[in-house]
C-alpha positions in Angstrom: 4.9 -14.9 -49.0 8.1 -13.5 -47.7 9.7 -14.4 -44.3 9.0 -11.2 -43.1 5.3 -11.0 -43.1 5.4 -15.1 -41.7 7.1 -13.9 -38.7 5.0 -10.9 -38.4 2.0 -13.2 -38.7 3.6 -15.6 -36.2 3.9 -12.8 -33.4 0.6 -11.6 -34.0 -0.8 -14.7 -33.2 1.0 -14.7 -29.9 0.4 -11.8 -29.2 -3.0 -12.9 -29.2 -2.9 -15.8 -27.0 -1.1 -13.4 -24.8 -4.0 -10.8 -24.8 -6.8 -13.3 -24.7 -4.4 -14.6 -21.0 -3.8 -11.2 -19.6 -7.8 -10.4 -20.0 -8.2 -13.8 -18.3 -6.1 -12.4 -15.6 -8.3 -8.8 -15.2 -11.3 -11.0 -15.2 -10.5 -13.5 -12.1 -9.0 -10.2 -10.3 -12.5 -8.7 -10.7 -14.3 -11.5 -9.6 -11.4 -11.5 -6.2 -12.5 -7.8 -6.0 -15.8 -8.8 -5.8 -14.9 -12.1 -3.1 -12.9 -10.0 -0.8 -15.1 -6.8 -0.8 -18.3 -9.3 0.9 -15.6 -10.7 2.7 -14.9 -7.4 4.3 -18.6 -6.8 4.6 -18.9 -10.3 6.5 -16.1 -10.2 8.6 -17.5 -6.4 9.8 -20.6 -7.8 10.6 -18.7 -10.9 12.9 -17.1 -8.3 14.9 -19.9 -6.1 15.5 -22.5 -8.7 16.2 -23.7 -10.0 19.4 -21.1 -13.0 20.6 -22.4 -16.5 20.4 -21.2 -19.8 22.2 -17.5 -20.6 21.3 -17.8 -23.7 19.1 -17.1 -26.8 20.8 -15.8 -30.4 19.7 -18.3 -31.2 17.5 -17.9 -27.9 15.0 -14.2 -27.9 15.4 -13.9 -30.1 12.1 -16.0 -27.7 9.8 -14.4 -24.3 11.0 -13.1 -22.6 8.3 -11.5 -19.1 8.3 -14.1 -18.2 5.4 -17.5 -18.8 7.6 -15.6 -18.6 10.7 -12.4 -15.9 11.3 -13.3 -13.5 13.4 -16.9 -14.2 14.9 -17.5 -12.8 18.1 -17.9 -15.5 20.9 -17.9 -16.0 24.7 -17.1 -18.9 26.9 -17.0 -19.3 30.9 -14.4 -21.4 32.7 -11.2 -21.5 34.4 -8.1 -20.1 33.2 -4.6 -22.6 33.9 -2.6 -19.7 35.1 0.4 -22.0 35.6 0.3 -22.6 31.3 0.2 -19.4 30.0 2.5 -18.7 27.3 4.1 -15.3 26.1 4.0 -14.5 22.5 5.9 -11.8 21.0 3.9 -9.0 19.4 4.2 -6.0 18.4 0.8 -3.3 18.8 0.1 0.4 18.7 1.1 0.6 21.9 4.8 -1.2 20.9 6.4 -3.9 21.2 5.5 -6.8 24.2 4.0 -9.9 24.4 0.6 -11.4 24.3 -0.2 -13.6 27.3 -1.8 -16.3 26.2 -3.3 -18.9 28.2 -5.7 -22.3 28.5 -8.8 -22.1 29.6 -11.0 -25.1 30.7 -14.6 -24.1 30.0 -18.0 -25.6 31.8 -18.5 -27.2 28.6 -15.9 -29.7 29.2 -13.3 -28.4 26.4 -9.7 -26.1 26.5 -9.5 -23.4 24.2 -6.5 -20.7 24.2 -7.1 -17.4 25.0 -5.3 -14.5 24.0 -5.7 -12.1 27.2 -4.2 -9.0 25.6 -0.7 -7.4 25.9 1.5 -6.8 28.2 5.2 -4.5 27.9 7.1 -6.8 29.8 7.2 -10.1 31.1 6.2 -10.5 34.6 3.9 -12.5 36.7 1.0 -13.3 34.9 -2.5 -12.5 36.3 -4.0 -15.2 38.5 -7.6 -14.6 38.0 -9.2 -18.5 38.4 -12.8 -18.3 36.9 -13.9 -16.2 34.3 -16.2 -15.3 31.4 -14.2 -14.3 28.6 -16.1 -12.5 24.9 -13.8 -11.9 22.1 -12.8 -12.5 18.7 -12.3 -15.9 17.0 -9.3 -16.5 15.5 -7.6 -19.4 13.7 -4.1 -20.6 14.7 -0.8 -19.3 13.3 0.9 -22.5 13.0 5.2 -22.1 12.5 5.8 -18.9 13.4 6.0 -15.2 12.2 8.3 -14.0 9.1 11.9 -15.6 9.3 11.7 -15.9 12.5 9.6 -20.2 13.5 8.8 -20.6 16.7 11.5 -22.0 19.5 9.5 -23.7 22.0 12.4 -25.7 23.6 13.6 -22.0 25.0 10.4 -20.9 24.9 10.8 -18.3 22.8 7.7 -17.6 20.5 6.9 -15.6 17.6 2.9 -16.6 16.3 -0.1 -17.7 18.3 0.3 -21.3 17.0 -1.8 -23.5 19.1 -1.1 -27.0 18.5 2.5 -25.8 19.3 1.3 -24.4 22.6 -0.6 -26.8 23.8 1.7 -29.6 22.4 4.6 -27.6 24.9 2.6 -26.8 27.7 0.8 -30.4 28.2 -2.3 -29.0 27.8 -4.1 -31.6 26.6 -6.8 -31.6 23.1 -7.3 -28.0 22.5 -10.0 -26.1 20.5 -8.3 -25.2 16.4 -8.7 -21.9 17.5 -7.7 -18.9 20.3 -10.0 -16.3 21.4 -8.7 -12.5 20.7 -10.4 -11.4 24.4 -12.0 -7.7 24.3 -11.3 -4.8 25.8 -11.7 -4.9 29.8 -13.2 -1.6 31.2 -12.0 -0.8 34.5 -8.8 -3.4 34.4 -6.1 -3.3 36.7 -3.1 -1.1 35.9 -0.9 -3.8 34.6 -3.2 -6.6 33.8 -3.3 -7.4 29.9 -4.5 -4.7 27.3 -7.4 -6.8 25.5 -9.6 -5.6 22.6 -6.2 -4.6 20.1 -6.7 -7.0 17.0 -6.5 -5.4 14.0 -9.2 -6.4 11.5 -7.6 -5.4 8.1 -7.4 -6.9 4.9 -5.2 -5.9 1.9 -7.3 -5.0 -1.6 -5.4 -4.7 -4.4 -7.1 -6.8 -7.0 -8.8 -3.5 -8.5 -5.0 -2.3 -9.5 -4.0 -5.2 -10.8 -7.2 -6.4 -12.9 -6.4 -2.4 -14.4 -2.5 -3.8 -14.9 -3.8 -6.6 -16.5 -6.1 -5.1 -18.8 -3.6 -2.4 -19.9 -1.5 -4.9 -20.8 -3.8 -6.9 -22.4 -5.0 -3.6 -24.3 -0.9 -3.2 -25.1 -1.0 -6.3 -26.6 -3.7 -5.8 -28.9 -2.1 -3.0 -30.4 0.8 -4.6 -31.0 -1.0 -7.6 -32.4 -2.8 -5.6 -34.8 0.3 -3.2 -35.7 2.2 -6.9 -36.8 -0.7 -7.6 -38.6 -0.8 -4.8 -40.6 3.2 -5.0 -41.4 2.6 -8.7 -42.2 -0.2 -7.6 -45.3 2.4 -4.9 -46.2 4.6 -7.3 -46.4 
């Protein structure tokens, strides 16, 4: 056998491996499809449903974004005015801040809670006790793209809540913050609640059709060196 038809042989049999990899790829993007899609469907059905008691101490441990991210809860308690914190955020109605701020529930326990947004910063509300539903969401610890969290000047750019508490002497805080809903009827410049956006990107269709395209491509070409190879 000539060199020629070796080679060819060689870079078939790469091409191979390579096919048998990219269709590796298509599959575990097809089985992501499938993960994110019931996440989608699970996550929809959090928001929508009725709220249930915001987990205390004992569940803080076993929260997990998958089983936990966005489940509608309530909690009674509070608020420690004289902690809150502004965030810097950016919503559909602009840029601002959300006001985020402790509250002490009558289950013994602080949690965060993300009042809504505000345009400027200003006094923030004083409103003492309060019953609170909302969204549960885990913390963004660091900060937000290239920009981490300064809270010596208190300047911050994610709802990271060990950081918060940690600044504000707060005390052992819930893992989590509480988006709070929309309040009908709320003074004019009290903060806007009820604006998370519940989206998640879904590419893995396009790219498990990427992957087998290319793994198709490879195939051919396989077979084509294969074919010059018993020629040769």
């Amino acid at each position: 056998m000539t060199r020629a038809p070796v080679t060819s042989t060689l870079l078939a049999a790469v091409a191979g491996v390579l096919c048998a990899g990219l269709i590796a790829l298509g599959v575990w993007q097809v089985e992501r499809l499938a993960w994110k899609r019931a996440l989608i469907v699970h996550v929809d059905t959090r928001v929508r449903a009725a709220p249930v008691a915001a987990p205390g101490p004992a569940r803080w441990a076993a929260i997990t974004a998958e089983r936990d991210a966005y489940r509608h809860v309530a909690a009674r308690g509070r608020y420690r005015d004289d902690h809150a914190t502004l965030v810097q955020a950016v919503t559909e109605r602009g840029p601002g801040f959300w006001v985020m701020t402790p509250l002490v529930t009558d289950r013994g326990f602080t949690v965060l809670v993300n009042r809504g947004f505000v345009a400027e910063r200003g006094a923030v509300p004083r409103d003492g006790a309060a019953a609170v539903t909302g969204l549960l969401r885990l913390s963004e610890p660091g900060g937000a793209f290239l920009r981490r969290n300064d809270p010596v000047n208190d300047r911050w750019f994610s709802r990271d809540v060990a950081a918060i508490a940690a600044a504000r002497g707060t005390g052992p805080v819930a893992p989590y913050f509480i988006d709070a809903d929309a309040t009908p009827g709320a003074a004019a410049k009290a903060p806007v609640g009820g604006l998370t956006v519940v989206r998640f990107t879904n590419n893995h269709l396009v790219y498990a059709i990427t992957w087998f395209i290319l793994a198709a491509m490879a195939a051919a070409g396989g077979v084509w060196l294969l074919r010059e190879a018993r020629r040769g």
